[in-house]
N, C-alpha and C positions, 0 to 999 in steps of 0.2 A: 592897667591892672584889671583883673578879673573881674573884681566887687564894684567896679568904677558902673556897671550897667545896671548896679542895684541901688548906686546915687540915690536917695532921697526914697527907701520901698524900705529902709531899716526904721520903721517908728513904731514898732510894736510896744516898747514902752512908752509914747506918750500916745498910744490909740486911747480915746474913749469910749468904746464900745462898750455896748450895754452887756454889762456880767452879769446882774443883780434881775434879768428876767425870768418869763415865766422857764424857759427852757435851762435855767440856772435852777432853779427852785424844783422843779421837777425829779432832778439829779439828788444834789444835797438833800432833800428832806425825806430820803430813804438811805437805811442801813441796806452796806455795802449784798447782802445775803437777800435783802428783796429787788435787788437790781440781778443778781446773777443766782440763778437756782443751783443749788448743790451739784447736779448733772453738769452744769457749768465750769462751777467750780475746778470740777475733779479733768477737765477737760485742757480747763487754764494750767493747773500744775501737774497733768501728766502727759498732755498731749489729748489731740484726736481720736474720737473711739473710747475712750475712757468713761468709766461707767461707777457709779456708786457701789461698791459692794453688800452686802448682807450686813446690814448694823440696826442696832434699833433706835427709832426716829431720836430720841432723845437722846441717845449716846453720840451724835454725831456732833454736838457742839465742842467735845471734848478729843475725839480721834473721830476722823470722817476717815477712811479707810475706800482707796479705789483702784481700779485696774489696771497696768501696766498693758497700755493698749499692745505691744508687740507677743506679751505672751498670753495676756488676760489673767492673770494670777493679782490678788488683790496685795497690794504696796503693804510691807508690814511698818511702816513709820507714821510717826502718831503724829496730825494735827487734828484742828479744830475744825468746824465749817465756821463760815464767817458771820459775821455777827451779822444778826437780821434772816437769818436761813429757818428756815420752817423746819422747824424739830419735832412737831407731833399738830393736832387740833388745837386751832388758835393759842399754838406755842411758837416763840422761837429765840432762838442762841441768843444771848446777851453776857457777854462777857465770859464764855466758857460756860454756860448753865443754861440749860432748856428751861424760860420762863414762860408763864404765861403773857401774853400779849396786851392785855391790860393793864399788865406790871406796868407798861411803859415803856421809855428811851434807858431809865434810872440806869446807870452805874455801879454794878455791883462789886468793884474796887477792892480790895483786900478783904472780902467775907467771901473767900473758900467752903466749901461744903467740906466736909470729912471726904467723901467720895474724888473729889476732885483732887484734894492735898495730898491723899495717898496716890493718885494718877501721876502727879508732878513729882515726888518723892519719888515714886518707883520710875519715870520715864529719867530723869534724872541721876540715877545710876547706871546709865550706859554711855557711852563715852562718843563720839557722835558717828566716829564708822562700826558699832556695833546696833543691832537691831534686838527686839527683847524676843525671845523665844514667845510659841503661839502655847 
């Protein structure tokens, strides 16, 4: 059989290798938005060449808006940048809201801003192959 040359290379679950290092630790104890910078970001969900468009620092936690690298016309569909993404001076995303950095890791869990509830209300009446007018 094919697998028969892999006899005894299949113990990946009873490997004990060290997880819990410094190169574990490194990883985990940063938000996903201080590992990959917004330029990133916009690179991972639109492709190569893809660039940040015109937003202001703090609005990008809530729609990060970026360019369709084949035409370069900025995507008009709304997400967020990632949590941990630098949204202004010693700001960044946490949970959909440009916070200060001091704030913390905190959890800002069901306390919506007004600005944010009306964002979700209104993205929320388009139906998902509609896009909202600019």
């Amino acid at each position: 059989m094919v697998f028969d040359a892999f006899e005894g290379l299949r113990t990946c679950l009873q490997d004990k290798g060290r997880y819990y290092d410094d190169e574990y630790h490194k990883h985990v104890m940063k938000e996903p938005g201080e590992v990959l910078k917004v330029a990133e970001q916009c690179e991972l969900i639109y492709g190569r060449r893809s660039v940040l468009c015109a937003t202001a620092p703090e609005d990008i936690c809530l729609f990060m808006r970026c360019t369709i690298p084949k035409t370069g016309i900025c995507e008009k569909r709304f997400h967020g940048a990632a949590r941990g993404s630098e949204c202004g001076r010693d700001k960044w995303c946490i949970d959909g809201l440009c916070v200060h950095k001091r704030s913390g890791r905190k959890s800002n869990e069901g306390q919506l801003s007004n600005r944010e509830h009306t964002f979700k209300q209104h993205s929320l009446s388009y139906s998902s192959n509609q896009q909202p007018a600019n």
